[in-house]
C-alpha positions in Angstrom: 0.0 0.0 0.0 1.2 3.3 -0.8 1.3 5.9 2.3 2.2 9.4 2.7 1.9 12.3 0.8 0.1 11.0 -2.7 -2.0 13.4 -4.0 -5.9 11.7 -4.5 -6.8 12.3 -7.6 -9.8 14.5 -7.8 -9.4 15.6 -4.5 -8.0 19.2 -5.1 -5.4 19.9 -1.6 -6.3 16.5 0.0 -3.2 14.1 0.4 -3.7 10.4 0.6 -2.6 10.3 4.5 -5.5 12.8 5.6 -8.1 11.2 8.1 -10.6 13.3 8.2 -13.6 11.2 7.2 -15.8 13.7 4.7 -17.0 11.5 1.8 -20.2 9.5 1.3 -20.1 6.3 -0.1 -21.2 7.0 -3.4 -18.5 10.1 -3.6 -15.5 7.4 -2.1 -16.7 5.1 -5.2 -16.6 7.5 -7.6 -12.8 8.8 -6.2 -11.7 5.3 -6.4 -13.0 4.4 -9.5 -15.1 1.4 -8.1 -18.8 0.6 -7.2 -20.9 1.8 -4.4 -21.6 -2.2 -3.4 -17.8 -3.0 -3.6 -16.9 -0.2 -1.0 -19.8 -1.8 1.4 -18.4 -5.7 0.4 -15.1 -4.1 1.2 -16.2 -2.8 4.6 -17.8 -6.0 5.3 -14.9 -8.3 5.4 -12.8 -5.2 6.5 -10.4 -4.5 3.7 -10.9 -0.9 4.2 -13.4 -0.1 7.5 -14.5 3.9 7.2 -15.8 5.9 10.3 -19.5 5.8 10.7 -21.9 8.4 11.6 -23.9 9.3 14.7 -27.0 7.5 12.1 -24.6 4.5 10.9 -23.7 5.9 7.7 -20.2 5.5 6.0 -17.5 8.0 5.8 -14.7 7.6 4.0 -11.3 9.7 4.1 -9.1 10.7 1.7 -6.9 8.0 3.4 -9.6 5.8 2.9 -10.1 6.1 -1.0 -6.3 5.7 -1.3 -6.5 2.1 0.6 -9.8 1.7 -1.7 -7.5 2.3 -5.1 -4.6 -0.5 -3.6 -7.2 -2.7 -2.9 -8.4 -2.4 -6.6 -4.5 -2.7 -8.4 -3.5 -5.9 -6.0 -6.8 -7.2 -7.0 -7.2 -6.2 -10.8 -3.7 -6.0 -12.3 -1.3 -8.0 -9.7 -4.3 -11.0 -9.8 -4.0 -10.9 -5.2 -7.0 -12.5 -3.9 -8.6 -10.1 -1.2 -7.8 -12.7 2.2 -3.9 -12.1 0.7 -4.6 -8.0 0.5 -5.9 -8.3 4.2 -3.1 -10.2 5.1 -0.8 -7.7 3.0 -2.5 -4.4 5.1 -2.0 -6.5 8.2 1.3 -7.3 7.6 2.3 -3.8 6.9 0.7 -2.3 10.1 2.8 -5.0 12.2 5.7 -3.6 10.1 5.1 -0.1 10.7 4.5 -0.6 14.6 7.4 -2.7 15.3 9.5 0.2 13.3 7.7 2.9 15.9 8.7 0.1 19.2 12.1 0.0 18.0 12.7 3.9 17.7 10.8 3.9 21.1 13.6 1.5 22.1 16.2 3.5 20.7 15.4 6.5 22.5 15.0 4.8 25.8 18.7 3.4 25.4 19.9 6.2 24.6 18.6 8.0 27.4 19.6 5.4 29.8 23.2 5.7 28.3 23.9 9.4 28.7 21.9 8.8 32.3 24.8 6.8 33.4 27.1 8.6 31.4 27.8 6.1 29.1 29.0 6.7 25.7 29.8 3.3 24.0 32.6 1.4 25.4 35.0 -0.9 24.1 37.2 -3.4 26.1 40.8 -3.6 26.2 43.7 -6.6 27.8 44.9 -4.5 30.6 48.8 -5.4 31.1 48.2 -7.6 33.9 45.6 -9.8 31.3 42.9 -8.1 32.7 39.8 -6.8 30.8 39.3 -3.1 30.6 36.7 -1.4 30.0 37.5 1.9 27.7 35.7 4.9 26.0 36.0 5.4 22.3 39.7 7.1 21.8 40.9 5.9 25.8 43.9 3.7 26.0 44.3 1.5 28.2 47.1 2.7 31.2 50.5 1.3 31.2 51.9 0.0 34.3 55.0 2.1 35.3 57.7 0.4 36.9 57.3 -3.3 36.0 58.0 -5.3 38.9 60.0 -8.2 36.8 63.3 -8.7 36.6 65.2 -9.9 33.1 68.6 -11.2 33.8 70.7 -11.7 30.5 73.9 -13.8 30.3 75.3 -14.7 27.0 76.2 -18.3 26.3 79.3 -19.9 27.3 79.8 -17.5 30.5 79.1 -18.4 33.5 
């Protein structure tokens, strides 16, 4: 399905992602190229559900005769039954919300980081064989004044 700013045609200063539910059903059919009963079909098995009024009547959105015109190409030229477009719009909403928990997730991290004052750290064999933990451009310390002792004799002397 194609979101975000796609003009509708016939639908002077309305973009595709607009809510606002203003069009009867006979108006959304006529925007979407389709017939009145295939709108209602459509809201039966919920392919596209519009908002209803106080007296039960449909509204559809601009959003709404957008979804209507996908539902139409996935059926007409790309052959998709309508159980696969449900499953396709369903599909794409898990998509789009797992996107929105992971950004959520992001920012939470990233909050909890600079909370502790945390940058991202990298680890480092300390010179006893330790492990170090360092921030990005630290070195690890070097131990002054080694407590080893190296004595050298060369062969044959003794």
């Amino acid at each position: 399905m194609t979101k975000g700013c796609r003009h509708v045609a016939g639908i002077s200063g309305m973009r595709g992602d607009d809510r606002t539910p203003v069009y009867v059903t006979s108006v959304a059919a006529e925007l979407a190229g389709l017939h009145a009963q295939t709108l209602r079909q459509y809201d039966r098995i919920g392919l596209v559900t519009p908002s209803r009024t106080r007296g039960g009547g449909r509204r559809y959105s601009a959003a709404d005769v957008t979804r209507l015109r996908e539902v139409q190409r996935l059926s007409q030229d790309e052959g998709v039954s309508l159980a696969a477009i449900q499953r396709i719009f369903d599909l794409e909403h898990q998509v789009e919300a797992l996107r929105e928990r992971v950004a959520e997730l992001d920012d939470e991290l990233d909050a909890a980081r600079e909370q502790l004052g945390q940058g991202r750290r990298f680890f480092a064999v300390g010179s006893q064989g330790d492990i170090v933990a360092l921030r990005h451009g630290q070195r690890p310390r070097q131990q002054t004044g080694g407590q080893a002792l190296v004595v050298w004799q060369p062969y044959g002397r003794a």
